[in-house]
C-alpha positions as CSV (number, residue, x, y, z in Angstrom):
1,X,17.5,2.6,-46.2
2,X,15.3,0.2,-47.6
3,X,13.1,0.2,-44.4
4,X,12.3,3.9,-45.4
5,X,11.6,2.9,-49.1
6,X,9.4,0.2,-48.3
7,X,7.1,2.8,-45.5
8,X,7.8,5.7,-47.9
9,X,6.3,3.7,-50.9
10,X,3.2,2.2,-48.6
11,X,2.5,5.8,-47.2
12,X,2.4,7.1,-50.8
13,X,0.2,4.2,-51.9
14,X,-2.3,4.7,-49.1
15,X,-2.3,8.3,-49.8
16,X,-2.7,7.7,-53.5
17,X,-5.5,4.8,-53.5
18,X,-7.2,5.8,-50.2
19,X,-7.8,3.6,-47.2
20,X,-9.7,0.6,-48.2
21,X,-13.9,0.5,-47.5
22,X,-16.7,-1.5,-48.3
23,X,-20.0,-0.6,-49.4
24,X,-23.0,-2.4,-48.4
25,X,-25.5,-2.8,-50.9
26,X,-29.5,-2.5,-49.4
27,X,-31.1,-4.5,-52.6
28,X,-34.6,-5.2,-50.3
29,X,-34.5,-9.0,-50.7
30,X,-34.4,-10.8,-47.5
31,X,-31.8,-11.7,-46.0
32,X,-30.1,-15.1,-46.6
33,X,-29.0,-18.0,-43.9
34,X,-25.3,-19.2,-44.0
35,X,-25.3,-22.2,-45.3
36,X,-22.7,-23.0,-42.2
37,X,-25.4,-22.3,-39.4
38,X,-27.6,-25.4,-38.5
39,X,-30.9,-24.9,-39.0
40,X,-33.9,-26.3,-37.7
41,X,-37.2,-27.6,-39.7
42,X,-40.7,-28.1,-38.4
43,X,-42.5,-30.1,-40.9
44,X,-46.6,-30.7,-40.3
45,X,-47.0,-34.8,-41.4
46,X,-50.5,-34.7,-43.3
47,X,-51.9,-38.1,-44.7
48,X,-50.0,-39.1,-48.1
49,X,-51.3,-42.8,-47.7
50,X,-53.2,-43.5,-44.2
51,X,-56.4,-40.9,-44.0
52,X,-56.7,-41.0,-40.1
53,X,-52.6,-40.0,-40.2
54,X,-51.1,-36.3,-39.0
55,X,-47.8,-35.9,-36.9
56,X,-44.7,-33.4,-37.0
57,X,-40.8,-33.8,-37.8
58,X,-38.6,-31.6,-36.6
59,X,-35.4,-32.2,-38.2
60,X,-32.1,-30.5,-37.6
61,X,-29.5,-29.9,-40.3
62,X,-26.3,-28.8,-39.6
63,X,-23.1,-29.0,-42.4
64,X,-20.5,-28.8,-39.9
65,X,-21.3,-31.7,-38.4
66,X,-22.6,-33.6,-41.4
67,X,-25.8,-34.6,-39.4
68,X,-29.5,-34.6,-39.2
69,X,-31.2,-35.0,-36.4
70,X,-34.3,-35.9,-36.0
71,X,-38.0,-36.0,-33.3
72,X,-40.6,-37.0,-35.2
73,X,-44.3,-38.1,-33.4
74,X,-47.0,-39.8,-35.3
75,X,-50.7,-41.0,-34.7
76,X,-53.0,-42.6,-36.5
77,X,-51.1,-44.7,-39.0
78,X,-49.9,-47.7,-36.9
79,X,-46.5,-48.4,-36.1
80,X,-44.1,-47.3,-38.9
81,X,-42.2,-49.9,-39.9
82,X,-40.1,-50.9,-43.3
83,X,-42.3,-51.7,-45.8
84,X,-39.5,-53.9,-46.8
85,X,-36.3,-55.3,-45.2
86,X,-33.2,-52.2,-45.2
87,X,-35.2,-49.2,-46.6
88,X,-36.2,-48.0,-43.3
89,X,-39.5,-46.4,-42.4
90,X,-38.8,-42.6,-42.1
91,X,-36.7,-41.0,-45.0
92,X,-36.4,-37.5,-46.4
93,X,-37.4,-37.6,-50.2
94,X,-36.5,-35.4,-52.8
95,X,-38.9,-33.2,-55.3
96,X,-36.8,-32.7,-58.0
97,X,-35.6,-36.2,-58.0
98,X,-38.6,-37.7,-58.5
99,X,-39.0,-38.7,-54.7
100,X,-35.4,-40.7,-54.6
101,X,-34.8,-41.0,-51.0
102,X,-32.1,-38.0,-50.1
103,X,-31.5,-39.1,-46.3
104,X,-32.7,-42.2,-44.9
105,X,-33.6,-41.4,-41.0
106,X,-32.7,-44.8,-40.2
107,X,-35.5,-44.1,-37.5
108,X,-36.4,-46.6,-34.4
109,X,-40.1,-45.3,-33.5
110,X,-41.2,-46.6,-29.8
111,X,-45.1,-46.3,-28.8
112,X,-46.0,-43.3,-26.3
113,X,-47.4,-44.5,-23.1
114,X,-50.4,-43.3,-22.9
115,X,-51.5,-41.9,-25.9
116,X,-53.2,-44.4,-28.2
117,X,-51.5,-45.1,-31.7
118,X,-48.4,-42.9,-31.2
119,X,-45.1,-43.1,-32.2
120,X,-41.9,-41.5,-31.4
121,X,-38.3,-41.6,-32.9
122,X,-35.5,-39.5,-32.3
123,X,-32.0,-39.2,-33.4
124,X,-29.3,-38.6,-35.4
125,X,-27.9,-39.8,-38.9
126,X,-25.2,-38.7,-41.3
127,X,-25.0,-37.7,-44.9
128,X,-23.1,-36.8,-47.7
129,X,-22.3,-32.6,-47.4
130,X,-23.5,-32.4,-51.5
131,X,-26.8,-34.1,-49.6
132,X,-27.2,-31.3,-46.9
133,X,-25.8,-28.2,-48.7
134,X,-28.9,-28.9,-51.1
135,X,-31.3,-29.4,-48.8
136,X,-30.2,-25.9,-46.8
137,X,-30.1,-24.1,-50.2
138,X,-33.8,-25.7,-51.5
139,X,-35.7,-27.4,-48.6
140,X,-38.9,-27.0,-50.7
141,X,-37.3,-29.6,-52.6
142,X,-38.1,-32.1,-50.0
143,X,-40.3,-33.7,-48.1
144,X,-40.3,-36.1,-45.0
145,X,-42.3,-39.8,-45.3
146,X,-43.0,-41.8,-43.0
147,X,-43.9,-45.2,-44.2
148,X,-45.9,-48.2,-42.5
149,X,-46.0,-51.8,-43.9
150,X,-50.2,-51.2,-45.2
151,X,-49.0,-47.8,-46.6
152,X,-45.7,-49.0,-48.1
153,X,-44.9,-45.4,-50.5
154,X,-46.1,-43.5,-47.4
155,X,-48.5,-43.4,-44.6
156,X,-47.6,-39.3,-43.9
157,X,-45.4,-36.6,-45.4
158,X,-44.7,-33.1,-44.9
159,X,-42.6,-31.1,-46.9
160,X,-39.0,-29.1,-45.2
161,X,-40.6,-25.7,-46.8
């Protein structure tokens, strides 16, 4: 008896409130990227500090994984190195905090064989989730630097957007 209640009572609600729907709004902005789905940065390294620098960063985000990885190449700056001992020689900055470093790349760059003044790093680091959420949600907030020891704030930097 209750059985027929219950399906009597859910029947009558259905019929009374209508099946449920959603309604998809068209507003014209673009679309936005789930802050879930890694995403991929090419950044263009123009000279901040060394005039003869250039190079590229392609640095891969991803939340679920709590990761950035990196392959960055540049030329015409030396060898990056630390400008001084544990602050590392690749970093991404931040804008809005007055260039505090936000990741540091904790990169290992390696000369390219044959191609005069090159440099290669690649690989992967972790940070804190508050870290990458913010850069997914505002990556023209921040900017990649790559520092040498005569070019100690920066050598090159590109910003993420």
């Amino acid at each position: 008896m209750r059985t027929v209640l219950f399906l009597g009572a859910l029947v009558m609600g259905l019929t009374v409130a209508g099946p449920a729907s959603a309604v998809i709004v068209d507003d014209g902005a673009p679309p936005t990227t789930p802050v879930l789905t890694p995403q991929t940065f090419t950044v263009q390294l123009q000279p901040s500090g060394d005039a003869d620098g250039s190079g590229t960063a392609e640095l891969i985000v991803d939340l679920r994984s709590g990761t950035v990885c990196y392959d960055i190449t540049v030329t015409g700056i030396g060898e990056p190195t630390e400008p001084a001992a544990g602050i590392g020689s690749a970093h991404i900055h931040s804008h809005a905090r007055n260039g505090a470093i936000a990741v540091d790349l904790k990169t290992q760059f390696v000369a390219v064989a044959d191609a005069a003044d090159t440099y290669l790093a690649t690989g992967c680091v972790t940070a804190t989730r508050r870290v990458l959420v913010d850069i997914l949600l505002h990556p023209e907030q921040y900017y990649v630097n790559v520092h040498t020891v005569e070019f100690p704030g920066g050598a090159v930097q590109g910003d993420l957007a």
